[in-house]
N, CA, C and O atoms as a MOPAC input file, in Angstrom:
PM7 MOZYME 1SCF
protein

 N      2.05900 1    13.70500 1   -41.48100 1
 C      1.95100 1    14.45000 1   -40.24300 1
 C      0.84600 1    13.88200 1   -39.35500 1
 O      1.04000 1    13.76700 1   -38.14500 1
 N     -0.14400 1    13.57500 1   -39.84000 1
 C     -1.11800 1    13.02800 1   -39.29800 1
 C     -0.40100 1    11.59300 1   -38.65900 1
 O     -0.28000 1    11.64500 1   -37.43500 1
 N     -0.01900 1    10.60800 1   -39.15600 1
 C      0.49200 1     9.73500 1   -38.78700 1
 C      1.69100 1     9.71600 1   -37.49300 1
 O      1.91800 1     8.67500 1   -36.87600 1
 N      2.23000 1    10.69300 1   -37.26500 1
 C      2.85100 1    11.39100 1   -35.79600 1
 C      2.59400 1    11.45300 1   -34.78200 1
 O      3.10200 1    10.95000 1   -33.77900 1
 N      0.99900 1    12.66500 1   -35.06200 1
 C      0.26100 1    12.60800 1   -34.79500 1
 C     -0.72000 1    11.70000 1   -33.50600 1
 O     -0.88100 1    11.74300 1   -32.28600 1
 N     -1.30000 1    10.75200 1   -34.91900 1
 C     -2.02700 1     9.55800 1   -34.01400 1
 C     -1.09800 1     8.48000 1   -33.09100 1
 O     -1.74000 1     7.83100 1   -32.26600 1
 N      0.55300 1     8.20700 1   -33.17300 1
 C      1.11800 1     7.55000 1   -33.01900 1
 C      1.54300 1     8.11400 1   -31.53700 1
 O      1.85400 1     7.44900 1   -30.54900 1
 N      1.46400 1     9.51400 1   -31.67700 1
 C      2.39200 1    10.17800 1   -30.29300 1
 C      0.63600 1     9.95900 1   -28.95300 1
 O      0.60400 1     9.68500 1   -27.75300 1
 N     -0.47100 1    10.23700 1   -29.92300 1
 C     -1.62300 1    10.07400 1   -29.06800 1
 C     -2.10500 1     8.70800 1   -28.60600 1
 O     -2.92200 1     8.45400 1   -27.72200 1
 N     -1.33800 1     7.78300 1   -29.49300 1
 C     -1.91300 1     6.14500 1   -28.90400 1
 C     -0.31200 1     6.33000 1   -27.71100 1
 O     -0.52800 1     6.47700 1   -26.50800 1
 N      0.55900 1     6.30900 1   -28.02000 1
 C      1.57300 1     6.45500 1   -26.48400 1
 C      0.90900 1     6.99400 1   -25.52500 1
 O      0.68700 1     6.21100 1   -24.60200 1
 N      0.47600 1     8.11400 1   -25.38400 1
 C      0.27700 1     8.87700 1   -23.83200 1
 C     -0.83400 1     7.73600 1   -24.06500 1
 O     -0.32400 1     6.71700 1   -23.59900 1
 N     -2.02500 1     7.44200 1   -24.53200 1
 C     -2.73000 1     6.59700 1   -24.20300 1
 C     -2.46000 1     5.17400 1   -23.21800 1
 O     -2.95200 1     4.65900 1   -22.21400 1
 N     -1.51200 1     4.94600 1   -24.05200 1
 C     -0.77400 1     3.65900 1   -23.30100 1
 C     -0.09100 1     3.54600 1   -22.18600 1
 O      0.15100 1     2.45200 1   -21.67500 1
 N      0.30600 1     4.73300 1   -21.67200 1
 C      1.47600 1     5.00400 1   -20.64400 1
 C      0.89500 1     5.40300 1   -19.85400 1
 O      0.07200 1     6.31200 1   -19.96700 1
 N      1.26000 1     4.66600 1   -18.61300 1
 C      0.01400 1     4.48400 1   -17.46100 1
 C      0.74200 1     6.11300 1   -16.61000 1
 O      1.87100 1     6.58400 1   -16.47500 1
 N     -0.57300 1     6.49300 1   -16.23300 1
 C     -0.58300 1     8.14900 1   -15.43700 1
 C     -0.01200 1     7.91100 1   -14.30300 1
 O     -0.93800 1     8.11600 1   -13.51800 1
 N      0.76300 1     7.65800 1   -13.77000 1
 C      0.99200 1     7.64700 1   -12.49600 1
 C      0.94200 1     9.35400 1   -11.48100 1
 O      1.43400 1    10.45400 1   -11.73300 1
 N      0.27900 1     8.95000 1   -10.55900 1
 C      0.37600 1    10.00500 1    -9.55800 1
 C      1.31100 1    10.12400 1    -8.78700 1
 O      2.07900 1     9.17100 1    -8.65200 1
 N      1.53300 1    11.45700 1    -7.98400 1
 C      2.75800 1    11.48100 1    -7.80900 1
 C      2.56400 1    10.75200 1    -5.75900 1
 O      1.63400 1    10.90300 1    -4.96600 1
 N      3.56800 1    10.19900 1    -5.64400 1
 C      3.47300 1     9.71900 1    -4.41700 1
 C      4.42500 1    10.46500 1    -2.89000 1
 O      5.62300 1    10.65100 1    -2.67500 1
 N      3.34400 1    10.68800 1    -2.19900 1
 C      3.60800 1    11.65000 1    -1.07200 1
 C      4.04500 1    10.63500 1     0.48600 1
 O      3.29000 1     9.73700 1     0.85900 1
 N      4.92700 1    10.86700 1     0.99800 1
 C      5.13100 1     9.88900 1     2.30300 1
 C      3.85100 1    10.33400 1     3.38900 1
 O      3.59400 1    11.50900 1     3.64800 1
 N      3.31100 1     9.47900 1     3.80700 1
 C      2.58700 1     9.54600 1     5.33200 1
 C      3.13700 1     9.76600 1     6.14400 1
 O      3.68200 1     8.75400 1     6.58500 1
 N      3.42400 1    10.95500 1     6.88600 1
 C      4.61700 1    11.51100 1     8.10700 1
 C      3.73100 1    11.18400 1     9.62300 1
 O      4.37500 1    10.82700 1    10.61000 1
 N      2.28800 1    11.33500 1     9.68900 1
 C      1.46800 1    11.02800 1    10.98400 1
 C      0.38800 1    10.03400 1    10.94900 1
 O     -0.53200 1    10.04800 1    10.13100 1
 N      0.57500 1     9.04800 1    12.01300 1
 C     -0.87500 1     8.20000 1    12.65300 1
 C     -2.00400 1     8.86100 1    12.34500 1
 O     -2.82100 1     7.99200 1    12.04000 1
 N     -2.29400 1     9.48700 1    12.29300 1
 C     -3.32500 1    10.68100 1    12.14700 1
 C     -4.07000 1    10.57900 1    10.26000 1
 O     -5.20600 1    10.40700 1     9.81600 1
 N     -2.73900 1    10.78800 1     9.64400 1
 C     -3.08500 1    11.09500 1     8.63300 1
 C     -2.83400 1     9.26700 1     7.98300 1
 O     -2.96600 1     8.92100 1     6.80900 1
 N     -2.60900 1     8.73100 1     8.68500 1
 C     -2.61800 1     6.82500 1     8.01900 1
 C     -3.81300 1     6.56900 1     8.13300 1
 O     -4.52900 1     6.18500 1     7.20800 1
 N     -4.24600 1     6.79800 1     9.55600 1
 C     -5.87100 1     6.04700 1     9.42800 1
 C     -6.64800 1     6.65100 1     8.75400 1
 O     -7.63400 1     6.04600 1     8.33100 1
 N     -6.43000 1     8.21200 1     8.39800 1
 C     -7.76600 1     8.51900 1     7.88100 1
 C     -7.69800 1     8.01500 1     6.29800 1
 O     -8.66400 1     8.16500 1     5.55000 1
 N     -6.59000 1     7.46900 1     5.91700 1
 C     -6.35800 1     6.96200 1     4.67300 1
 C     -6.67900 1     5.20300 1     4.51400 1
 O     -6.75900 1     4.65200 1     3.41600 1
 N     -6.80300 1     4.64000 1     5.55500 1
 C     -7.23600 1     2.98500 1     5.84500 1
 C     -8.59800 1     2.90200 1     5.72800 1
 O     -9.31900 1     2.40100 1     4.86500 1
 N     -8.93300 1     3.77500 1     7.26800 1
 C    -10.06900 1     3.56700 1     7.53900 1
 C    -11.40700 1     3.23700 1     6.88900 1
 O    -11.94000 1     3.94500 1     6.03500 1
 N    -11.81100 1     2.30400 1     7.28300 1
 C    -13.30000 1     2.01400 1     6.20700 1
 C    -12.62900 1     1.73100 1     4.88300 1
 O    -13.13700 1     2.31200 1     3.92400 1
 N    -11.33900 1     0.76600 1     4.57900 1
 C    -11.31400 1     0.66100 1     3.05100 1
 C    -10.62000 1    -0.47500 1     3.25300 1
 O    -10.32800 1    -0.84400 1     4.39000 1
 N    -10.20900 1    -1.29400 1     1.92400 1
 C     -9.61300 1    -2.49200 1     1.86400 1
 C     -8.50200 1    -2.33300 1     1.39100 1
 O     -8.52600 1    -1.35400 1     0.64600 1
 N     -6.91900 1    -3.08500 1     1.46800 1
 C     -6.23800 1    -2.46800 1     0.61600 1
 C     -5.97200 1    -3.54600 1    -0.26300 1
 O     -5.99800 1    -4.65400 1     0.27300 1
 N     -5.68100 1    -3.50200 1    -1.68500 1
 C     -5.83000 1    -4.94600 1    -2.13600 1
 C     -4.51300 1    -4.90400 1    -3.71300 1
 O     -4.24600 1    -4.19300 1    -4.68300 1
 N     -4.22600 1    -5.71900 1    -3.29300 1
 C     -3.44800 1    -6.57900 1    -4.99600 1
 C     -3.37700 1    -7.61500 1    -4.97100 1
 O     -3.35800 1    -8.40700 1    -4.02800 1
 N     -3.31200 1    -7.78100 1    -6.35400 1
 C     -3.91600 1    -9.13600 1    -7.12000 1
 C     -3.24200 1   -10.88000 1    -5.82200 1
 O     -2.12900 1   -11.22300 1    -5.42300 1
 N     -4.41200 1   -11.35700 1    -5.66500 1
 C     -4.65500 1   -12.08600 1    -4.55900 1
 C     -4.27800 1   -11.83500 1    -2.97100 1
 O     -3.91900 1   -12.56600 1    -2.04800 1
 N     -4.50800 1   -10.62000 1    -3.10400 1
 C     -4.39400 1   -10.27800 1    -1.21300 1
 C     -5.15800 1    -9.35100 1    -1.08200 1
 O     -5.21800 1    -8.50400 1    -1.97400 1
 N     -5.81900 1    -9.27100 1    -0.13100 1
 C     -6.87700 1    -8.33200 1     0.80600 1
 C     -7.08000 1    -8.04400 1     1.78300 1
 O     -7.96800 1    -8.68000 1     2.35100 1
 N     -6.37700 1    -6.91600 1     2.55800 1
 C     -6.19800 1    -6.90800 1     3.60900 1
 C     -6.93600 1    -5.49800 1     4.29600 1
 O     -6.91300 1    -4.44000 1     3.66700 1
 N     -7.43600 1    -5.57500 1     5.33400 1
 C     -8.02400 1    -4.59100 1     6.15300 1
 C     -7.03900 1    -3.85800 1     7.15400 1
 O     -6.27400 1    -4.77300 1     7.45900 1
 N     -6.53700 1    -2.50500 1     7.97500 1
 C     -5.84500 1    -2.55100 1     8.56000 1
 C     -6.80900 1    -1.49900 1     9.30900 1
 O     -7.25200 1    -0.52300 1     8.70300 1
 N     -7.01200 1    -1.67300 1    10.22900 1
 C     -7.80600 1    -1.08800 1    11.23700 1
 C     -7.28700 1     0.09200 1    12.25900 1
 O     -6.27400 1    -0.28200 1    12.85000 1
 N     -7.74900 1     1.54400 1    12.66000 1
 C     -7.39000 1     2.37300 1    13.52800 1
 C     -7.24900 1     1.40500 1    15.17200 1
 O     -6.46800 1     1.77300 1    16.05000 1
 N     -7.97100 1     0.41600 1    15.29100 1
 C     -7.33000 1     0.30900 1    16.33700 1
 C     -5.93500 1    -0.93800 1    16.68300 1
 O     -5.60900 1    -1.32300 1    17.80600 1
 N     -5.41800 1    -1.29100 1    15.59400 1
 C     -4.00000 1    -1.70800 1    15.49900 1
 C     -4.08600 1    -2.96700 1    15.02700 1
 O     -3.11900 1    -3.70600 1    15.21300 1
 N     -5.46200 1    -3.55500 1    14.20100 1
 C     -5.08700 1    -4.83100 1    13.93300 1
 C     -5.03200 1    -4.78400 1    12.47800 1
 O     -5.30200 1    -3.74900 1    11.86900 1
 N     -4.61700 1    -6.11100 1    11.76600 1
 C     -4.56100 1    -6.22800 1    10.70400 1
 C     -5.10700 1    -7.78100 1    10.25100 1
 O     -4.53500 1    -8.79200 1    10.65800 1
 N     -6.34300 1    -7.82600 1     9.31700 1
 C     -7.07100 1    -8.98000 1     8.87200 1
 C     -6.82100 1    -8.98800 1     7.33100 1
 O     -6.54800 1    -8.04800 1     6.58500 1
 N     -7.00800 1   -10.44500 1     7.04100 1
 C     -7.56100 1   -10.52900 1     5.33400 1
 C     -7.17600 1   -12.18600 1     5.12600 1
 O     -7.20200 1   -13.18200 1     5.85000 1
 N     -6.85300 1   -11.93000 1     3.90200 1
 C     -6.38000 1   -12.87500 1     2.67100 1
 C     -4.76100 1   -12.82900 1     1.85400 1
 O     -4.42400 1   -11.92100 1     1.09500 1
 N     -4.22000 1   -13.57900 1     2.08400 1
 C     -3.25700 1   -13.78300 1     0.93300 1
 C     -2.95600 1   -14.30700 1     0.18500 1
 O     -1.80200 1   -14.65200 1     0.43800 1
 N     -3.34700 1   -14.78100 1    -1.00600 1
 C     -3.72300 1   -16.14400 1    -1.57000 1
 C     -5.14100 1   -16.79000 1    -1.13900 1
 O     -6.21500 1   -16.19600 1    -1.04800 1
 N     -4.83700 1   -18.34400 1    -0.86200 1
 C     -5.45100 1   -18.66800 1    -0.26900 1
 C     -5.23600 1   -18.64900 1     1.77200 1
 O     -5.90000 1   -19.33500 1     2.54900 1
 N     -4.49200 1   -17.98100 1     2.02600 1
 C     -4.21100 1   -17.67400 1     3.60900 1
 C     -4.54800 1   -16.70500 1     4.30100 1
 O     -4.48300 1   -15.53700 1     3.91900 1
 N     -5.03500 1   -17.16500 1     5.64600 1
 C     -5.24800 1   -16.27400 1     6.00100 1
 C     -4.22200 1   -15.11000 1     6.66800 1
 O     -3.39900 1   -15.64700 1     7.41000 1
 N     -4.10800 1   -13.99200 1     6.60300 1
 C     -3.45900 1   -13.12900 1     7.05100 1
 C     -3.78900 1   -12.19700 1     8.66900 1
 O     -4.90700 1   -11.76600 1     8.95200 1
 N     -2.81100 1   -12.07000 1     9.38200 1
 C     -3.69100 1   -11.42500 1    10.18900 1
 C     -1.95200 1   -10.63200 1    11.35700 1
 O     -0.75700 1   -10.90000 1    11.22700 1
 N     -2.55700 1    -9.81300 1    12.20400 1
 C     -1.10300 1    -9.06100 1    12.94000 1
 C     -1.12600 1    -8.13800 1    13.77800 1
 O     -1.78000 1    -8.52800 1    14.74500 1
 N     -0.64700 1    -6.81200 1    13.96500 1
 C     -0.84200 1    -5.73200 1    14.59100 1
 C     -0.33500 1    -4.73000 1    14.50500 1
 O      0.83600 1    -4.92700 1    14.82800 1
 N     -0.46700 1    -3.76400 1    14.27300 1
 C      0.42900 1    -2.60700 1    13.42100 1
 C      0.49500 1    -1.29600 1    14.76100 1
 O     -0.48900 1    -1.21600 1    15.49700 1
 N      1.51900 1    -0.47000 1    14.95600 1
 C      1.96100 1     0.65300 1    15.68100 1
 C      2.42900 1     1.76800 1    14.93300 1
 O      3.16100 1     1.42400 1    14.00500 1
 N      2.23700 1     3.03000 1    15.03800 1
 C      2.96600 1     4.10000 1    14.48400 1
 C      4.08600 1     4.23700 1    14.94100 1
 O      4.03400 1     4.87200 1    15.99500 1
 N      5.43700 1     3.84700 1    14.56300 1
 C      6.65600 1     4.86200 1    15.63800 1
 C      7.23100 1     5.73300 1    14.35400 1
 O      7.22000 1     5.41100 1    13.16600 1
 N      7.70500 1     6.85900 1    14.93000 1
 C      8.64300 1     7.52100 1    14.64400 1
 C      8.55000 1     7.86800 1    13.25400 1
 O      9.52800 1     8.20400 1    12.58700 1
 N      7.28100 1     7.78200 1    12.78100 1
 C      6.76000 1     8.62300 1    11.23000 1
 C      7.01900 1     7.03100 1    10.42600 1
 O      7.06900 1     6.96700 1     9.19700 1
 N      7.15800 1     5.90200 1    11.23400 1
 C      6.85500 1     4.56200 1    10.21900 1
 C      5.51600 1     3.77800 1    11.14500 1
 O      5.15800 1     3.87700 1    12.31800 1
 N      5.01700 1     2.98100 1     9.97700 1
 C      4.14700 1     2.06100 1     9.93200 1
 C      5.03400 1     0.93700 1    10.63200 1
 O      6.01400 1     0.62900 1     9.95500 1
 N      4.90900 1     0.28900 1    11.78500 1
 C      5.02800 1    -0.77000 1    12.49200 1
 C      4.50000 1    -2.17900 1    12.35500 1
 O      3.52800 1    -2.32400 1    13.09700 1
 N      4.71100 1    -2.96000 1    11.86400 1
 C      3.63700 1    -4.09400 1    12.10500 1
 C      4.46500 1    -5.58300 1    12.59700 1
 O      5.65100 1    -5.91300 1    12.60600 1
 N      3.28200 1    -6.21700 1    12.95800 1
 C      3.86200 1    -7.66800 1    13.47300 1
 C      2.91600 1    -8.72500 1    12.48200 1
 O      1.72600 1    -8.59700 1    12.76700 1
 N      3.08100 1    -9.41500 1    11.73500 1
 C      2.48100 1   -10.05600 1    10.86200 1
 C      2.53300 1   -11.47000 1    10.79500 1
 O      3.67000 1   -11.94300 1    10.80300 1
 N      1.43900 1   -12.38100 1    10.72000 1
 C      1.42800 1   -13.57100 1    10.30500 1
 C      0.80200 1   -14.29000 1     9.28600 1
 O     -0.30200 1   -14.74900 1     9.57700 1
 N      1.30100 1   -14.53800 1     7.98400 1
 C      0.62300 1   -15.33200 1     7.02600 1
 C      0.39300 1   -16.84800 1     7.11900 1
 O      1.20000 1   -17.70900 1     7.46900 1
 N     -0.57100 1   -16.95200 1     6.82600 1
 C     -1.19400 1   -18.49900 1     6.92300 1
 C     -0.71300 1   -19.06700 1     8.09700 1
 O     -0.29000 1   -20.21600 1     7.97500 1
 N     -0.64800 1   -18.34900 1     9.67500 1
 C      0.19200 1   -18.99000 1    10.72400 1
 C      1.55700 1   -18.66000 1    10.89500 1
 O      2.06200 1   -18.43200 1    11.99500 1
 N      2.20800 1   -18.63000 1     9.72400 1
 C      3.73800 1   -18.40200 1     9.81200 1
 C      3.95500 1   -16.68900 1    10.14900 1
 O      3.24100 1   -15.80700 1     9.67000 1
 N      4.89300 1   -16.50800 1    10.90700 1
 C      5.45900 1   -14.99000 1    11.09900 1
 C      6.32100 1   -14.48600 1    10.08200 1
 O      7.30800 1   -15.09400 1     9.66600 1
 N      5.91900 1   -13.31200 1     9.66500 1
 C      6.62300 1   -12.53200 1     8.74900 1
 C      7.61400 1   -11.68000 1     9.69800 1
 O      8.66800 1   -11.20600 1     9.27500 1
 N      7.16400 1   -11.53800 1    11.02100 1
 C      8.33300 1   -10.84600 1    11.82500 1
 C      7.92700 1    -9.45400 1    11.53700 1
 O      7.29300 1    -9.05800 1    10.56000 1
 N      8.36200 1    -8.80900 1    12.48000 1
 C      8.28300 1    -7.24100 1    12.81300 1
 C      9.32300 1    -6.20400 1    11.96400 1
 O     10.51800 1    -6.15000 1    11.67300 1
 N      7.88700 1    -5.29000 1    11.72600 1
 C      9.31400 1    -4.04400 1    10.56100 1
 C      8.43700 1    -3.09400 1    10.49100 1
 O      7.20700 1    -3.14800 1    10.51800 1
 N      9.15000 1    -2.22000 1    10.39900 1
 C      9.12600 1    -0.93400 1    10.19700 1
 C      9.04800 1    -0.24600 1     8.93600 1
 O     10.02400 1    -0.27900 1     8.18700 1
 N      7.83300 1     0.47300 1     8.56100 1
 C      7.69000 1     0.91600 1     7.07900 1
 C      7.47300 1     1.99700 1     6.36600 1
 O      6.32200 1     2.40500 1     6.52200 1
 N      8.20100 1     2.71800 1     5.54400 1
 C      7.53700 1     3.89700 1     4.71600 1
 C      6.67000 1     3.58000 1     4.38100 1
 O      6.43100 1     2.55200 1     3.74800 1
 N      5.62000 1     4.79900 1     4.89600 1
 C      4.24700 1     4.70400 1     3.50800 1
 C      3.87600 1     5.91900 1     2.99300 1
 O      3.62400 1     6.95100 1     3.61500 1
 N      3.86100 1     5.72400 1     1.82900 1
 C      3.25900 1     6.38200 1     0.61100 1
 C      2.38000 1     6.57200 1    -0.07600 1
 O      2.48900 1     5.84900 1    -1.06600 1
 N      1.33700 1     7.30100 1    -0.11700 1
 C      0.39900 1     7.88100 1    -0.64000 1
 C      0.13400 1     8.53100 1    -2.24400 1
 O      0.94100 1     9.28100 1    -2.79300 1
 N     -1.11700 1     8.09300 1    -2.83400 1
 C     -0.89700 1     8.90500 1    -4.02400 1
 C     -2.79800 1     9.39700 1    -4.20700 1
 O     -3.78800 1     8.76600 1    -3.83700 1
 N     -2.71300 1    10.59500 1    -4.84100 1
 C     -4.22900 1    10.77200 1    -4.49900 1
 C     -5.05700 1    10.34200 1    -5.49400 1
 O     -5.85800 1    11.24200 1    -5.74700 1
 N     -5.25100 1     9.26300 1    -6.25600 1
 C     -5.74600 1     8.57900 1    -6.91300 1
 C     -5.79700 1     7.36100 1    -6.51100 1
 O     -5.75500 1     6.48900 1    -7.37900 1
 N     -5.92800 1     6.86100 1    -4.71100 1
 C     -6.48600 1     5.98600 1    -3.65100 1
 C     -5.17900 1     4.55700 1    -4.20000 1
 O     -5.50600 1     3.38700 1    -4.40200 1
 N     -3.96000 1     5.03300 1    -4.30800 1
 C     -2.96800 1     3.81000 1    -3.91300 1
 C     -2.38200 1     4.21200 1    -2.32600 1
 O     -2.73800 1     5.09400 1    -1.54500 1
 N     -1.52700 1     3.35300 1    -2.24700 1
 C     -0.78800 1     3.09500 1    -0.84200 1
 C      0.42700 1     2.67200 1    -1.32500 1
 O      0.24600 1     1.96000 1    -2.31200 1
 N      1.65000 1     2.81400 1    -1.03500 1
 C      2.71700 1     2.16700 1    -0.97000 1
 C      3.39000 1     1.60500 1     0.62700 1
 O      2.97700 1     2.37800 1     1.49100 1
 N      4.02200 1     0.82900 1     1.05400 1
 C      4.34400 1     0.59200 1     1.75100 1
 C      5.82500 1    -0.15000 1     1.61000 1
 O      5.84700 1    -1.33300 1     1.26900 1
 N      6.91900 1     0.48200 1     1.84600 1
 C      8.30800 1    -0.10600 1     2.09700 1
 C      9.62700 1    -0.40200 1     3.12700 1
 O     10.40400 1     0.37400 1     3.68400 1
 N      9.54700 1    -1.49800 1     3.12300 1
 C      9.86900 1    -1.97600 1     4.33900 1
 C     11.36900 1    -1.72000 1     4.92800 1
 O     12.36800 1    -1.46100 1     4.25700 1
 N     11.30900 1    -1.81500 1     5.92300 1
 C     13.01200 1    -1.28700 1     6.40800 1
 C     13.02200 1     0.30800 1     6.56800 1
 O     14.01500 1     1.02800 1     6.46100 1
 N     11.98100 1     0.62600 1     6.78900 1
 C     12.26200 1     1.98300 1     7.29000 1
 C     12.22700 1     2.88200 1     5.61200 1
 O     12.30600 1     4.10500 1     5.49200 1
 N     12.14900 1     2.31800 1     4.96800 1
 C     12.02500 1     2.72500 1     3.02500 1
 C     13.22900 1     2.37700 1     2.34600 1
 O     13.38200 1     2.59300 1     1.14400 1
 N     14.37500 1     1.66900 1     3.31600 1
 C     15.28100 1     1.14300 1     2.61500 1
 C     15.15600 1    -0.25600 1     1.75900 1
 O     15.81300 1    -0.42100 1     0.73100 1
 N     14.29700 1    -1.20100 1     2.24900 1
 C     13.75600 1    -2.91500 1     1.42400 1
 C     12.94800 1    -2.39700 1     0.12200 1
 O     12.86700 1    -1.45500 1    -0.66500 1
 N     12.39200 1    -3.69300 1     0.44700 1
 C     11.07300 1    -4.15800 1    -1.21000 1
 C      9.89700 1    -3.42900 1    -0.49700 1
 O      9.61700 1    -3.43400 1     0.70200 1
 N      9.28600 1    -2.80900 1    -1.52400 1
 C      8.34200 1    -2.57800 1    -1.29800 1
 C      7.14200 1    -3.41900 1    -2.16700 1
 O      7.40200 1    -4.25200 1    -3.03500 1
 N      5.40500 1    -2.91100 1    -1.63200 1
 C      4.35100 1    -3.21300 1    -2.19700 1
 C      3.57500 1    -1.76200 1    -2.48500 1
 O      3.74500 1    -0.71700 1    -1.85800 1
 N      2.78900 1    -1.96400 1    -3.47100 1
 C      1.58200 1    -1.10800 1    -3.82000 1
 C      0.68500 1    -1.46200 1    -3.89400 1
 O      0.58800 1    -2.15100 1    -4.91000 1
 N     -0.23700 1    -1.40500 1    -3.31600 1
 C     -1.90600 1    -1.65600 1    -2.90600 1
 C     -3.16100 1    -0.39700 1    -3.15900 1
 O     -2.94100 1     0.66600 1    -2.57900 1
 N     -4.30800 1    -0.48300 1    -3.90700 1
 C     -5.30700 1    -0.32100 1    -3.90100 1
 C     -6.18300 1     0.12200 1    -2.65000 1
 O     -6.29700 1    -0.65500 1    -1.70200 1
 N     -6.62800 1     1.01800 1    -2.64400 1
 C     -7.72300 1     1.56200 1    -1.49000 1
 C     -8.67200 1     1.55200 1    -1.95300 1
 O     -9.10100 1     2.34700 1    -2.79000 1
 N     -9.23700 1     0.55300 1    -1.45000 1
 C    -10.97800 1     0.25200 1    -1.84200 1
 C    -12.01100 1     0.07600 1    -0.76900 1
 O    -13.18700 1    -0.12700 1    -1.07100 1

């Protein structure tokens, strides 16, 4: 019994907690979730600023763009290392243990998950 036990307690150990993730419906409530923080995964770092720009790192590139609120999505115009990623429109998602999600196409594409730091 003991052996059950310790086996069922090393699982939840192992099995990552995820929080539950809430959509960002207002401009309002995006920046106060950016602001003053970095958002980051493993080799990218990016800043996205209340007043519409977007700086960092991607790799070794630099990243940089301009982001708009429409219509309860994240907007942006983006260029990595020079090249255009082109304009889209994005769900974002929130979790209160300081992630971000962001998915593209309006929440229909690929998405990313990023760190608030």
């Amino acid at each position: 019994m003991r052996f059950i036990g310790l086996t069922i307690a090393m699982a939840m150990l192992a099995a990552p907690a995820w929080a539950e993730l809430k959509t960002v419906a207002s401009q309002e409530s995006f920046v106060q979730l950016v602001s003053g923080k970095t958002l980051t995964r493993p080799l990218v770092k990016l800043t996205v600023a209340p007043d519409g720009t977007i700086e960092g790192r991607g790799a070794s590139w630099d990243v940089e763009g301009s982001w708009s609120w429409k219509d309860g999505y994240f907007c942006r115009d983006l260029f990595w290392g020079g090249d255009p990623l082109g304009y889209n429109c994005q769900q974002v998602q929130a979790t209160s243990d300081g992630r971000i999600k962001f998915t593209s196409d309006r929440g229909a594409g690929d998405s990313a998950m990023f760190r608030l730091r």
